[in-house]
C-alpha positions as CSV (number, residue, x, y, z in Angstrom):
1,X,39.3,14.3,-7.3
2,X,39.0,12.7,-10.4
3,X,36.2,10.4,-9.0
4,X,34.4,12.9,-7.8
5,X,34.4,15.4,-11.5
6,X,33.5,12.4,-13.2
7,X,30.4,11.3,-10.7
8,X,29.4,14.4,-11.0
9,X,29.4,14.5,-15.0
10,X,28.1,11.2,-15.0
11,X,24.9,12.0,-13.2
12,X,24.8,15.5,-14.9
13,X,24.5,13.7,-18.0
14,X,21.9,10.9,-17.3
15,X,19.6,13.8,-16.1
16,X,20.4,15.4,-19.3
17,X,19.5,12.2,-21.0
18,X,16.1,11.5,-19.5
19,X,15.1,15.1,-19.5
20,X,15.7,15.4,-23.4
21,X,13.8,12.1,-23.6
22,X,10.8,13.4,-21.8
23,X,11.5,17.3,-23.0
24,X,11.5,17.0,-27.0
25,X,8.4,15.2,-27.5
26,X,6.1,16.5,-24.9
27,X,7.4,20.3,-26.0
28,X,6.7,19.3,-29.5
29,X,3.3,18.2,-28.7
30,X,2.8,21.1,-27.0
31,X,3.9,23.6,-29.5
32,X,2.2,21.6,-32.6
33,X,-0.8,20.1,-31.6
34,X,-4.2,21.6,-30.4
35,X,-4.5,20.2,-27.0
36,X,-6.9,21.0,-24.0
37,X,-5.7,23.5,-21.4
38,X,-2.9,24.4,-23.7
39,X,-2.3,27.9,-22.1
40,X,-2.3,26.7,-19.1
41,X,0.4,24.1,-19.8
42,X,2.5,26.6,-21.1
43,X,1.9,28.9,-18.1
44,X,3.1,26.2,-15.8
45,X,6.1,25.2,-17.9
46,X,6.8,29.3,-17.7
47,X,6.6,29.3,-14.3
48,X,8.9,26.8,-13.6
49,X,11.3,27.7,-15.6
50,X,11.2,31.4,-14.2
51,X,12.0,29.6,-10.6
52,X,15.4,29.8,-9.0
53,X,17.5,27.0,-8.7
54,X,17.6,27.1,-5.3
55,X,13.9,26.8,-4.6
56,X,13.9,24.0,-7.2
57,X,16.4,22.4,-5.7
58,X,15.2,22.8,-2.1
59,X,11.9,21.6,-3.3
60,X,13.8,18.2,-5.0
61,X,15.5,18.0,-1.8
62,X,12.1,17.8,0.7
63,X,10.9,15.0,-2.0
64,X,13.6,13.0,-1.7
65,X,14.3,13.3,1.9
66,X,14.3,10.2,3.9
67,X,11.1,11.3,5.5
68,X,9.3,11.9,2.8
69,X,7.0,9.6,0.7
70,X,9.5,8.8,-2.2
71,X,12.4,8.6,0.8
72,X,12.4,4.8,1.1
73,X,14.0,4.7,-2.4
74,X,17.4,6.4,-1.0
75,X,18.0,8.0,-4.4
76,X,19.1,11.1,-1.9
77,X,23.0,11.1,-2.3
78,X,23.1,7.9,-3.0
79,X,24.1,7.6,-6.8
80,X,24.6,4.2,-7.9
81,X,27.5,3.5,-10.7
């Protein structure tokens, strides 16, 4: 049980990692500087965050399916310690 919480928090927080990486600076970008097709950035990033997590996740799970074009990776249920 243990190894399986700590797997678990382990990739929770390497997602959380990379997505604060990418996150901060490109929503600070967006929010202070005068970019091209500004709105509809920020309608996009609206939308998606307005999704359920189920679609999302059903929609992560068809990209990294083994049939699909980012399947010969194996990244699906396959984390790697």
């Amino acid at each position: 049980m243990f190894e399986i919480v700590s797997l678990s928090l382990f990739v929770s927080g390497i997602a959380l990692i990379i997505a604060t990486i990418i996150g901060v600076p490109l929503g600070a970008a967006l929010a202070l500087r005068p970019i091209p097709f500004k709105k509809l950035i920020g309608l996009v990033v609206d939308t998606g965050m307005g999704l359920p997590p189920v679609v999302v996740g059903l929609a992560v799970y068809i990209f990294l399916s083994r049939e699909s074009a980012w399947g010969w990776l194996g990244w699906l249920f396959t984390p790697r310690r």
